[in-house]
GUPA-671319 format. One line per 8 residues: number of its first residue (from 1); for each residue x, y, z of C-alpha. Coordinates in Angstrom, 3 decimals, padded with zeros to 6 digits. Layout:
N
NUM = X:Y:Z | ...
This chain:
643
1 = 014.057:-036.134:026.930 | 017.926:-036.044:026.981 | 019.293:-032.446:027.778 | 022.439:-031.441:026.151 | 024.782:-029.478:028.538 | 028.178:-029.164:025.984 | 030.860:-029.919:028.266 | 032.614:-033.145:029.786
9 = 034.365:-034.353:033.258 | 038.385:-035.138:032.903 | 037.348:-038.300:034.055 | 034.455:-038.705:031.306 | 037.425:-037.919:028.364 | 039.629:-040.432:029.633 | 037.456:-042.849:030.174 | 036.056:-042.183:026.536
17 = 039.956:-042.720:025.846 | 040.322:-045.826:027.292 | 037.509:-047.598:025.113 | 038.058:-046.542:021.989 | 041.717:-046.878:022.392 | 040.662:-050.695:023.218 | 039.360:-050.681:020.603 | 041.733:-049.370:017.853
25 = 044.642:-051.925:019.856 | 042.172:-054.939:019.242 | 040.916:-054.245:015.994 | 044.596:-054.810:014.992 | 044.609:-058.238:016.646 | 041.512:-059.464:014.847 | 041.793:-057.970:011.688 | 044.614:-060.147:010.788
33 = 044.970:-058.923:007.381 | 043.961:-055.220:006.266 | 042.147:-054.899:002.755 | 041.823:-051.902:000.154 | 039.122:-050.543:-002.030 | 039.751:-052.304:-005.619 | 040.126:-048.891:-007.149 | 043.754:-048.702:-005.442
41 = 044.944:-052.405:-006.457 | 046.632:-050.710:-010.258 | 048.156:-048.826:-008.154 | 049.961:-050.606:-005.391 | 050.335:-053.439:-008.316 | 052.582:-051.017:-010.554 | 054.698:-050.114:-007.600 | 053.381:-046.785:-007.204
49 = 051.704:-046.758:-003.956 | 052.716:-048.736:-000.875 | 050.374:-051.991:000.151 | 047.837:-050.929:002.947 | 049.545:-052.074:005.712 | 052.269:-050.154:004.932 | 050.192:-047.207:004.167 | 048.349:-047.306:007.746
57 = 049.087:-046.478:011.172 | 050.501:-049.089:013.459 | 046.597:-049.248:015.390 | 044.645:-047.469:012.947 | 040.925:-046.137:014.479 | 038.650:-049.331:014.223 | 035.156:-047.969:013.104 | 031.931:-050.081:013.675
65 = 029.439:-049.175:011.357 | 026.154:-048.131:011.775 | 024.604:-051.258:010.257 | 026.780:-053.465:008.322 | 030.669:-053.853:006.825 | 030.250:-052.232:003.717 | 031.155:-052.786:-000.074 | 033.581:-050.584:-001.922
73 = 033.225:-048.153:-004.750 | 030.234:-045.130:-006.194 | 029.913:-042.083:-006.269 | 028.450:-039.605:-003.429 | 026.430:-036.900:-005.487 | 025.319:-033.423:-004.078 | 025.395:-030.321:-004.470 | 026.543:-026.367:-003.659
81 = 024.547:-023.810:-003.551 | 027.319:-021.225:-005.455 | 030.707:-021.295:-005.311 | 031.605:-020.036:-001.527 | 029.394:-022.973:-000.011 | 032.179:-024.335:001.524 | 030.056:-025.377:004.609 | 028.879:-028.314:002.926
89 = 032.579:-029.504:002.391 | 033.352:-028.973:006.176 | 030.271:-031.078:006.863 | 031.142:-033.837:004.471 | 035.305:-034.070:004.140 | 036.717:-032.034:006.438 | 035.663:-032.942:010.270 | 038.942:-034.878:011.381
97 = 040.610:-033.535:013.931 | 042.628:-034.946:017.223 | 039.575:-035.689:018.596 | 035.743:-035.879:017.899 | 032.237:-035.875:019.069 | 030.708:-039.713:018.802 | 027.408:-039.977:016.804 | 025.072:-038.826:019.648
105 = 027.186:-035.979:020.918 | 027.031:-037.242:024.111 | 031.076:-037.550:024.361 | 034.767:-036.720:022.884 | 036.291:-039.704:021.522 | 039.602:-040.107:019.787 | 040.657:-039.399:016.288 | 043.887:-038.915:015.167
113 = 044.930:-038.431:018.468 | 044.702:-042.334:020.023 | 044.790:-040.634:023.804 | 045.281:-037.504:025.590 | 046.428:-036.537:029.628 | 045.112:-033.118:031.367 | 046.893:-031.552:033.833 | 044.852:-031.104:037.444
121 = 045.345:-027.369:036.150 | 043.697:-027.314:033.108 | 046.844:-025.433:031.521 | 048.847:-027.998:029.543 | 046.453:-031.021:027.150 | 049.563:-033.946:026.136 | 048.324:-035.560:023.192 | 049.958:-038.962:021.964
129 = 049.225:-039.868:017.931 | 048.758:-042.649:016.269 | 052.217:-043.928:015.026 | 052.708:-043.759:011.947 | 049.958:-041.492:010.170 | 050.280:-040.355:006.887 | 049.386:-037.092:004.751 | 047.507:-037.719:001.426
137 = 050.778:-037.739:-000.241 | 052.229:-040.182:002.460 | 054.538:-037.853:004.182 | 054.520:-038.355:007.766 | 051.748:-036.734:009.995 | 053.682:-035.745:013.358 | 053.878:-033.468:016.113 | 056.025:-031.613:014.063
145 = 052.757:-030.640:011.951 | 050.438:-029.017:015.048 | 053.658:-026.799:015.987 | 054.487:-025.569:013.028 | 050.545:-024.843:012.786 | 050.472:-023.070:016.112 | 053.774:-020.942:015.612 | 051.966:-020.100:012.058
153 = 048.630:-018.618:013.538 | 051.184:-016.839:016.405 | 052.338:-014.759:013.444 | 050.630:-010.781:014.280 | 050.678:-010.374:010.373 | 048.846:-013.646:010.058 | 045.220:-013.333:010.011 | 043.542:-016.246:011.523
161 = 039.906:-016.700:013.586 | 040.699:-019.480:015.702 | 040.749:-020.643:019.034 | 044.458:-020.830:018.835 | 045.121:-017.802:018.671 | 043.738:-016.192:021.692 | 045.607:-013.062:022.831 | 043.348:-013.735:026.209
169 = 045.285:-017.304:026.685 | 047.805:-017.778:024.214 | 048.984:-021.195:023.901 | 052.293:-022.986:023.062 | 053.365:-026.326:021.533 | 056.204:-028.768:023.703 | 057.072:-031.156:020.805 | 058.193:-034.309:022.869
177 = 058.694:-036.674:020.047 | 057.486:-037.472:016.703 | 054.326:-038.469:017.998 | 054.115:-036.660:021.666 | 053.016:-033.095:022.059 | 051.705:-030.908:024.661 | 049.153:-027.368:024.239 | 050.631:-025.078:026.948
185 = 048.167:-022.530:027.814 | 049.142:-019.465:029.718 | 046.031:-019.702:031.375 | 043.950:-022.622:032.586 | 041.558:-023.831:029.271 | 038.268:-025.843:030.229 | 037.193:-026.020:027.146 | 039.262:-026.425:024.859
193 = 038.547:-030.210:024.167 | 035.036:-029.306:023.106 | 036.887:-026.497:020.530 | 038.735:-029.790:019.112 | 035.755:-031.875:019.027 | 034.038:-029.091:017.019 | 033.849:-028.168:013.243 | 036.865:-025.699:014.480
201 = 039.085:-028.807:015.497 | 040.003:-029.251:011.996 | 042.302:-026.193:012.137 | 045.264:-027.156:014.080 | 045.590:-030.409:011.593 | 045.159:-029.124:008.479 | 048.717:-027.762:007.750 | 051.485:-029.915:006.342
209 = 054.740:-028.673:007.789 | 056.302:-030.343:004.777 | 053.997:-028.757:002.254 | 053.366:-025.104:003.701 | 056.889:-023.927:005.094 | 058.016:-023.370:001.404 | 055.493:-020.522:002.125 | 056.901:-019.081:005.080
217 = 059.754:-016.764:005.438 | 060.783:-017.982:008.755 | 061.597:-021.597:006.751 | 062.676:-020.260:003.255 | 064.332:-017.427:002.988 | 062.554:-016.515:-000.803 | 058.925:-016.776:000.502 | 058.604:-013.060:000.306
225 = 059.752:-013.243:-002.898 | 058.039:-016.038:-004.254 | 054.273:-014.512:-003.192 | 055.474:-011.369:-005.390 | 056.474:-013.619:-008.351 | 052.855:-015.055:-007.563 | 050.940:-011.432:-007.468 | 050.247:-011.443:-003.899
233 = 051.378:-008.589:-001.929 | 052.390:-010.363:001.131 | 053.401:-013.744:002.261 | 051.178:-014.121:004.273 | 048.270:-013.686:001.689 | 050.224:-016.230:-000.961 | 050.034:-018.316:002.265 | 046.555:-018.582:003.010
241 = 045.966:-019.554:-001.077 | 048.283:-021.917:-000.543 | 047.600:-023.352:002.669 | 043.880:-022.169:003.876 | 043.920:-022.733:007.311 | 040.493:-022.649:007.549 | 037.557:-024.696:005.641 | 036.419:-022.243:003.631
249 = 036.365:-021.530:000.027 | 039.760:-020.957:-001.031 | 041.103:-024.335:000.696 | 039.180:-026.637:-001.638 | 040.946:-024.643:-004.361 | 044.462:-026.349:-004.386 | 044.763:-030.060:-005.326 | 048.291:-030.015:-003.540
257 = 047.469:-029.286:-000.346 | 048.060:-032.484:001.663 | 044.832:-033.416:003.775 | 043.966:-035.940:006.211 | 040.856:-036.692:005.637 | 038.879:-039.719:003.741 | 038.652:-038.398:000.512 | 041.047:-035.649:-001.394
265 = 040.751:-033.062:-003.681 | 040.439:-034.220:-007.486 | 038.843:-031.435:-008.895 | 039.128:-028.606:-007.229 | 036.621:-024.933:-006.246 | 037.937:-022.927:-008.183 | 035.580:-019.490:-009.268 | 034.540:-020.690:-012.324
273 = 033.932:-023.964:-011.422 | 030.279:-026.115:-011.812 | 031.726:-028.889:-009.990 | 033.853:-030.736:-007.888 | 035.152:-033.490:-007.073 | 037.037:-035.432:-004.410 | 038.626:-039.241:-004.318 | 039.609:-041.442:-001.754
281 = 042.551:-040.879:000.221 | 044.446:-044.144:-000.235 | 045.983:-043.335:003.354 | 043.292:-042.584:005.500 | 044.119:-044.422:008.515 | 040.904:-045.791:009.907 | 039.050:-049.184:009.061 | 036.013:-051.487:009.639
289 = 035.870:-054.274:011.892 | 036.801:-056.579:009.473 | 040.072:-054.566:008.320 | 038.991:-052.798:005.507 | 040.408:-049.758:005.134 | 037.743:-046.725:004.829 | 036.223:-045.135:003.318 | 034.128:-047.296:001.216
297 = 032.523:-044.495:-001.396 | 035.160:-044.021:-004.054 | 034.315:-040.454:-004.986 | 032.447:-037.331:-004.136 | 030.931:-035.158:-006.953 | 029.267:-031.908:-005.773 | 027.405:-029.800:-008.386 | 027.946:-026.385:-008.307
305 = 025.023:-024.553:-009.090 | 023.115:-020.968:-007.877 | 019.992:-022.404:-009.168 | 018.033:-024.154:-005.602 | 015.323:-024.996:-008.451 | 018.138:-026.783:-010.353 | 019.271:-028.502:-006.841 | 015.927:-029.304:-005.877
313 = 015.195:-030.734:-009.454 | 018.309:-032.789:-008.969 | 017.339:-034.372:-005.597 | 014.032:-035.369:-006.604 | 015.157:-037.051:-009.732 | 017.149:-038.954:-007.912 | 020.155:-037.501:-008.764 | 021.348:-036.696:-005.082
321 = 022.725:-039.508:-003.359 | 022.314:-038.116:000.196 | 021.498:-033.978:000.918 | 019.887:-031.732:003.676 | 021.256:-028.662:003.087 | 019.491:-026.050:001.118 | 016.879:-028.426:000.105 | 015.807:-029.667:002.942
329 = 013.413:-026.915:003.725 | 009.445:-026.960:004.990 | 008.098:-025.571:001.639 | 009.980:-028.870:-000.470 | 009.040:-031.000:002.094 | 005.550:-031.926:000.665 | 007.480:-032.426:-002.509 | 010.276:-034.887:-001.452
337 = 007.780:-037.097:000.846 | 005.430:-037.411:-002.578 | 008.412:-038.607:-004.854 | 010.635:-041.072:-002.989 | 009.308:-043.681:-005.343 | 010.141:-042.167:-008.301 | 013.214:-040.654:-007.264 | 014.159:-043.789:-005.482
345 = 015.529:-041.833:-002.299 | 014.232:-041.921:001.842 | 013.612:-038.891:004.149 | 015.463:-039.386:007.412 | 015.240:-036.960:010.495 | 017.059:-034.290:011.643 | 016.787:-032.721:015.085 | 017.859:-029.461:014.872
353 = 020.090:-027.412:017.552 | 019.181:-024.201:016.043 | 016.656:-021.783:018.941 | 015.330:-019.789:015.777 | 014.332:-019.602:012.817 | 015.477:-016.263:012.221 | 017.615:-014.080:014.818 | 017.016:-010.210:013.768
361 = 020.155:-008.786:014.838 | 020.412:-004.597:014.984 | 023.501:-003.291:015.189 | 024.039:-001.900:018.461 | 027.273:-000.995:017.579 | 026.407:001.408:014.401 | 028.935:004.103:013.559 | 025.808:006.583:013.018
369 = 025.697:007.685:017.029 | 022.151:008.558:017.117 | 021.561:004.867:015.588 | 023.809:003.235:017.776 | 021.679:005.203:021.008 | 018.702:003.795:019.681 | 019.385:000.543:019.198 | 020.928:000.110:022.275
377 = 017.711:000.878:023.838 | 015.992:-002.448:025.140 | 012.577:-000.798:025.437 | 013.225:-000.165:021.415 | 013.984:-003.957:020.967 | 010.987:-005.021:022.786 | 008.594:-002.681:021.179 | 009.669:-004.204:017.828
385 = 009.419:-007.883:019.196 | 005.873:-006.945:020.135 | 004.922:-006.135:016.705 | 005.880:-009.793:015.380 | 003.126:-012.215:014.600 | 004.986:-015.147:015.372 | 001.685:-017.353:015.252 | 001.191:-015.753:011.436
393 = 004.632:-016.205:010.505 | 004.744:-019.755:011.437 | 001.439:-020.604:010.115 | 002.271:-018.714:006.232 | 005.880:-019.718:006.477 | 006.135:-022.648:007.959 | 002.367:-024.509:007.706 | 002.284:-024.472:011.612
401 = 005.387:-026.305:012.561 | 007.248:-024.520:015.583 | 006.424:-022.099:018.316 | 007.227:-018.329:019.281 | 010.362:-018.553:020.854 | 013.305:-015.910:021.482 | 017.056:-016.634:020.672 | 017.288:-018.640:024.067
409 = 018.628:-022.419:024.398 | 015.807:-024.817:023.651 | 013.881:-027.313:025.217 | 015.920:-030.098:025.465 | 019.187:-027.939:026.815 | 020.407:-027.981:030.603 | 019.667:-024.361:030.120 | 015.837:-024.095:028.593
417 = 014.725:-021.488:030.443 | 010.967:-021.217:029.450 | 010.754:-017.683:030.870 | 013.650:-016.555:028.342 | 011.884:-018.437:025.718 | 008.726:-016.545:025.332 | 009.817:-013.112:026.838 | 008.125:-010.221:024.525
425 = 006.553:-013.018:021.727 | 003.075:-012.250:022.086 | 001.689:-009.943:019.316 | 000.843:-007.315:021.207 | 000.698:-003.266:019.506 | -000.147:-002.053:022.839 | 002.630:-002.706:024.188 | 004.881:-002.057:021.082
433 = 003.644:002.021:021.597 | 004.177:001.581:024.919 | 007.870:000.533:024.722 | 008.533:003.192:021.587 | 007.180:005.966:023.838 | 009.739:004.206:026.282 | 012.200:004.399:024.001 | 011.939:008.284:023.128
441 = 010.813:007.677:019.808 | 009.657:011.034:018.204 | 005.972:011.663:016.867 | 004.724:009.549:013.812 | 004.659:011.622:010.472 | 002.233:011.774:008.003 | 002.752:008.504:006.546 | 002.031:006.470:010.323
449 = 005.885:005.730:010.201 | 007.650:006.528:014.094 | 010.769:009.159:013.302 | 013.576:009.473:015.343 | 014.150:010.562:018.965 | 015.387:014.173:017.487 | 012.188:013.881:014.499 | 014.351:013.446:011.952
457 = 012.714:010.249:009.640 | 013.109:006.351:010.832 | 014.177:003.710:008.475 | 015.813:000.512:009.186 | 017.586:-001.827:006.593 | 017.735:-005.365:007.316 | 020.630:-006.987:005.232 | 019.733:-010.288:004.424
465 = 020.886:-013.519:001.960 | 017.704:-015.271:000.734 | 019.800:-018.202:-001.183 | 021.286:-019.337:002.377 | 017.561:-019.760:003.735 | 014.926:-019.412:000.863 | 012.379:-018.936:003.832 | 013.844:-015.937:004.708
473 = 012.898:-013.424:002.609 | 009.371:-014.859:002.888 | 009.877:-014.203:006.864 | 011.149:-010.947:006.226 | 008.797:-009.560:004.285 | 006.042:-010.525:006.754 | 007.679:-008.730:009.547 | 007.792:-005.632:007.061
481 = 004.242:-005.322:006.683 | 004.010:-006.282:010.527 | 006.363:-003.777:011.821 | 004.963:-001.430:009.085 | 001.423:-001.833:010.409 | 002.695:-000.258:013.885 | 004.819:002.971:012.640 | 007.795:001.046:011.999
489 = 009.448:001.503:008.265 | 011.965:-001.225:007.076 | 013.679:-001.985:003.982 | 015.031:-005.295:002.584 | 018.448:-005.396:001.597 | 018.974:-008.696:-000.259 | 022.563:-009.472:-001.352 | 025.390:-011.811:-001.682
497 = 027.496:-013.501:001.044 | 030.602:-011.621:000.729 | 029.094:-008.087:000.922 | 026.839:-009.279:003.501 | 030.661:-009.763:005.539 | 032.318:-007.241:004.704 | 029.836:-004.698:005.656 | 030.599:-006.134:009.414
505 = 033.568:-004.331:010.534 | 032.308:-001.304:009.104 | 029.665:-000.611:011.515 | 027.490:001.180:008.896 | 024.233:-001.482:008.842 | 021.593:-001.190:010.242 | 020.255:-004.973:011.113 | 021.480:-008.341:009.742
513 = 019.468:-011.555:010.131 | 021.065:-014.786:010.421 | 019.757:-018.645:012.191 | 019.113:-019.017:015.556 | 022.835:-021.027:016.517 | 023.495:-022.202:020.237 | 020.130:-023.568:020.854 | 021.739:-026.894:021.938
521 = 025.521:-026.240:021.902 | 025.000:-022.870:024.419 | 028.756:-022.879:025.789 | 030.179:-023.950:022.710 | 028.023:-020.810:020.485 | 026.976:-018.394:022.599 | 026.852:-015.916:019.784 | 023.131:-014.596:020.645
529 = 023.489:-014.804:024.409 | 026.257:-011.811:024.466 | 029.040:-010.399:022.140 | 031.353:-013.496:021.875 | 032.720:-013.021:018.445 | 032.966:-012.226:014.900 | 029.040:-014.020:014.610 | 027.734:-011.700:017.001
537 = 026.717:-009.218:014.554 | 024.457:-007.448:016.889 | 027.697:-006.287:018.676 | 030.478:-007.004:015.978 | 033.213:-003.987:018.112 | 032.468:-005.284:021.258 | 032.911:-008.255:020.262 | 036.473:-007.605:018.770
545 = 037.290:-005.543:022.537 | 036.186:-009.212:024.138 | 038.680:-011.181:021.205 | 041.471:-008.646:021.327 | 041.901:-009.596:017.473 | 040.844:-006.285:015.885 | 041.919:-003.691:017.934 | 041.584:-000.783:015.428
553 = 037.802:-000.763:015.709 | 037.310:-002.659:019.172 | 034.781:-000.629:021.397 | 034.910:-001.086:025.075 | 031.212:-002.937:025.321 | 028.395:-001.619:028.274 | 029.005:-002.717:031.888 | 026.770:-005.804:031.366
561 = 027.991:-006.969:028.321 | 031.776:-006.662:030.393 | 030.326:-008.733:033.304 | 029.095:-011.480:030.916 | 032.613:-011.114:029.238 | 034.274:-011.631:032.310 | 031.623:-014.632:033.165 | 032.692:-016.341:030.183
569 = 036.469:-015.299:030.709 | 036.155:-017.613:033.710 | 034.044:-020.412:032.080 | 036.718:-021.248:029.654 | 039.364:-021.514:032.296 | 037.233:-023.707:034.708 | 037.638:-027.985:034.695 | 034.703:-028.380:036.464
577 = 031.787:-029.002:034.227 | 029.602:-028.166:036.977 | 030.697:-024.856:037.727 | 030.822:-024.116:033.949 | 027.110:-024.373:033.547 | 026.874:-022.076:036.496 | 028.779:-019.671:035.070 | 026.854:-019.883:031.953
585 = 023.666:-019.694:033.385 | 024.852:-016.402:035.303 | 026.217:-015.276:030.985 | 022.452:-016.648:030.334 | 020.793:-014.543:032.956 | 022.017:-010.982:032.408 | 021.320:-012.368:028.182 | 017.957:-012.657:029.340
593 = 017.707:-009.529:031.126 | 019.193:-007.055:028.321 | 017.375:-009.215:025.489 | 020.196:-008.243:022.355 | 018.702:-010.057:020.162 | 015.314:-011.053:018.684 | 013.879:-014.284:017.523 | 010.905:-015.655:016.084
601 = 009.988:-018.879:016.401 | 011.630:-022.508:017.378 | 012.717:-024.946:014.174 | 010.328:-027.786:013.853 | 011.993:-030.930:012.891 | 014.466:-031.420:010.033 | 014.699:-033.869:007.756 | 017.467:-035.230:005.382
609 = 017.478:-036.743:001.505 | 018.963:-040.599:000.916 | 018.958:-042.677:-001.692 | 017.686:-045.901:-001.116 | 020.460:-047.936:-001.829 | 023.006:-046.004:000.535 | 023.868:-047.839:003.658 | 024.857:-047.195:006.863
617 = 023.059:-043.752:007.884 | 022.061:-043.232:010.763 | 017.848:-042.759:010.305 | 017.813:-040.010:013.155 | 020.919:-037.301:013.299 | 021.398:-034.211:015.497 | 022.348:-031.168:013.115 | 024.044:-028.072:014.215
625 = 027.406:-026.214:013.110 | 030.099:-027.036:015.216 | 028.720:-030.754:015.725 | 028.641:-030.594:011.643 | 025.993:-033.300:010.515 | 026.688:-035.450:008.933 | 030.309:-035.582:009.785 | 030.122:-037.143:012.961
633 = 028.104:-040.037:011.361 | 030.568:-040.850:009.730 | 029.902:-040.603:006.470 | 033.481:-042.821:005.084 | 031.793:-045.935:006.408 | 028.582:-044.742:004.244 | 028.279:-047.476:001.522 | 025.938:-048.121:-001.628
641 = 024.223:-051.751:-001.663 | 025.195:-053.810:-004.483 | 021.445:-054.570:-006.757
């Protein structure tokens, strides 16, 4: 069983350097002569875009692929689940950054960056780019680009979640040339390659100095004015519709933003949109073995749709040309295995990072003090944990796949700690009264239901969004009769995404539900193990005191949650992997011990949706966020077999 610890030796990232920089120097010496997709030959005929070789970097990344050297041309189809899916698109077109994960996540390998040097301090990463890469619109990609990213995010009016900006360890850009630069940290950064590697690398590339200054009052002295003209109140606001730092919705909504990536917005996600569509980037700088420049598939077409019957109708007509998310669930399963004749399609595997199926998350943070008090109280936690039937749960839910398991990394992590695991999973309403008498729960009132510590009635809401995981409200509404059955009253609260946000750094909800992350990638998401960030709902204001990024309703966290911060405070600054895990089994321990969060039972396998004619994917892939599947296959060497 391979165990997954999320961090790499110095020596492991150059010597993952040194080979696939090899690589990219040789594939220039063999592939004597570079070749295009056919769809771009008009074009460079007519005189309106430069021949290939002009178009790609001096040693552009050399990609094997999976099985075979592809053929060019047809269309990717699949779909989003509404218009804010934008996860899909970060899983599909946007994972290029410096650097990368390779296909088994076992190491970071260059990207756009062709090598990198770490100081024996861990404070300053020197990055050296390809030469000449190009944006979408064949401006120059240089050094020039990550600074003028960097001082961006530095801006205290500019809102932006990233690792970049870090108030804890800010960091710094020395531009040596065009295609030199160095990330100064003020502190020491251990892991800061994995953050690069990740989902999250994509940020510091994805702003074209060229493109986004006119946006910035620093570079042109009308910015303000122009984001007025535009109806924005701010320039930083016209900014971020402009130039979306970040992959989500409103990023895929401007055609002229200049990208990096394989393919490039055609039609773009806007609100009213019911598709859309992206074409190949006739500059992407990476090809085959043979020369040809990638990627092979000519277009991307995602349907947008709030329908998962439509979706679901789609793939199994054979109108999906490769698709996990949304559909990919244990209650279509039965469905896709019976029709991959008809619809002419495969089911591939998926293994899963994700601990839980479903992390109940109360908010031990509420604004309502007599709330917050009792939530805060473990004993309350574990009473309610108690009154789970995992074993029903899994077997009405999900026909018997998985186990009971808490939000704790799984089996095949460095970390599994089988003790953490199954802490509190057995169905057991004993020991739920037990732990609510613990707890200082009042007296149970004529209806059975517990009240409050002062008598006053008990009700919980439990936000939740049933189109992001259909099986949740199906979950959900067993652990309402469940906790109902032992004096515990809840309510459902079903609504959109956005609300289901916003209602965050308000404080005023009572739990929020959400899937088990970090199972696999612990260091990297250690959202359930202790109040990391703006994911760990369970603690959203401690969280923000840890960050530093929302000081107006940051709340200094309990003395253990401050140790763990501290724990992780020195994690991130440590270049020894080995020490790292230490520290994060010390984060893991007091986790364990305090038990935040609750889960309910470990994923059972995953699977994915192919057509049959679509080459080059890999039969078994490992899915989580921040390794976002099925980026990291590489989906631009992907190709469609001719009949």
């Amino acid at each position: 069983m391979k165990r997954f610890s999320g961090g790499l030796t110095r020596s492991a990232l150059l010597r993952a350097t040194a080979v696939v920089t090899l690589l990219s120097v040789s594939g220039f010496a063999y592939a004597q002569q570079y070749h295009q997709a056919p769809a771009l030959d008009e074009a460079v005929a007519a005189g309106t875009l430069p021949p290939v070789e002009q178009r790609l970097p001096s040693n552009p990344l050399v990609v094997t692929p999976v099985e075979s050297v592809g053929t060019y041309g047809g269309t990717w189809h699949s779909a989003l689940r509404g218009g804010l899916d934008n996860a899909w698109i970060a899983r599909t077109v946007a994972y290029d950054g410096l650097v990368r994960y390779n296909r088994d996540w076992s190491e970071i390998i260059p990207n756009l960056a062709e090598s990198w040097e770490v100081s024996e301090d861990a404070r300053t990463y020197t990055f050296k780019l390809r030469d000449g890469l190009k944006w979408n619109n064949g401006t120059p990609f240089t050094s020039a680009d990550i600074a003028f990213s960097v001082e961006l995010f530095s801006e205290p009016g500019y809102g932006v979640g990233t690792f970049v900006k870090n108030p804890r360890n800010p960091v710094t850009v020395d531009v040596i040339d065009d295609t030199t630069f160095s990330l100064v940290f003020e502190h020491p950064n251990g892991v800061i390659m994995d953050d690069l590697a990740s989902v999250n690398g994509f940020t510091l590339v994805s702003l074209s100095k060229d493109y986004c200054s006119q946006f910035y009052p620093k570079y042109n002295p009308d910015a303000v004015a122009n984001a007025k003209a535009a109806g924005f109140e701010t320039w930083e606001l016209y900014m971020q519709d402009r130039c979306s730092w970040a992959t989500e919705t409103i990023r895929w909504a401007n055609p002229d933003l200049p990208m990096m990536n394989a393919w490039m917005i055609d039609e773009p996600l806007t609100g009213d949109a019911t598709r859309t569509t992206f074409v190949r980037n006739p500059y992407y700088w990476k090809v085959d073995t043979e020369g040809n420049q990638l990627p092979y598939i000519d277009r991307l077409e995602m349907r947008v749709s709030d329908s998962l019957e439509e979706i679901t109708l789609m793939a199994l007509n054979g109108e999906i040309d490769y698709q996990d998310r949304h559909i990919a669930t244990v209650a279509n399963q039965p469905l896709f295995y019976d029709g991959q004749e008809a619809g002419d399609y495969r089911l591939g595997a998926n293994v899963l990072s994700n601990s839980n199926t479903l992390v109940l998350q109360f908010n031990l943070n509420h604004v309502d003090p007599a709330r917050r008090e009792l939530f805060q109280n473990k004993d309350f936690r574990i009473g309610i944990s108690h009154l789970i039937d995992r074993e029903e749960i899994i077997d009405v839910v999900f026909t018997g796949q998985g186990e009971p398991y808490q939000v704790a990394p799984r089996p095949e992590s460095v970390f599994y700690d089988e003790e953490y695991a199954k802490q509190y999973t057995e169905f057991d309403p004993d020991a739920a009264a037990a732990a609510f008498e613990a707890a200082g729960l009042g007296p149970k009132d004529a209806n059975g239901n517990y009240t409050m510590p002062d008598g006053s009635p008990l009700s919980i809401t439990v936000d939740l969004i049933s189109t992001v995981r259909p099986e949740w409200i199906d979950m959900m509404e067993l652990i309402q009769l469940q906790l109902g059955a032992g004096g515990i009253k809840i309510d459902l609260n079903n609504i959109d995404r956005t609300l289901y946000y916003d209602k965050r750094p308000l404080g005023d909800y009572d739990a929020q539900i959400w899937q088990g992350d970090g199972g696999l990638d612990v260091v990297q998401e250690p959202r359930y193990y202790m109040a990391a960030g703006d994911e760990s709902v369970w603690a959203y204001r401690w969280a923000q005191w840890f960050q530093g990024s929302r000081p107006e309703i940051a709340e200094e966290p309990a003395d253990w949650a401050k140790k763990q911060m501290d724990l992780l405070t020195e994690l991130r600054a440590e270049g020894d992997p080995a020490k790292r895990d230490d520290l994060m089994r010390q984060v893991l321990t007091i986790g364990k011990e305090n038990f935040p969060v609750i889960g309910i039972s470990l994923p059972g396998e995953g699977y994915y949706i192919a057509k049959n004619n679509l080459r080059n994917v890999a039969e078994l892939m490992l899915h989580a966020y921040l390794f976002p599947t099925p980026a990291p296959y590489d989906p631009f060497q992907w190709y469609f077999a001719q009949e």
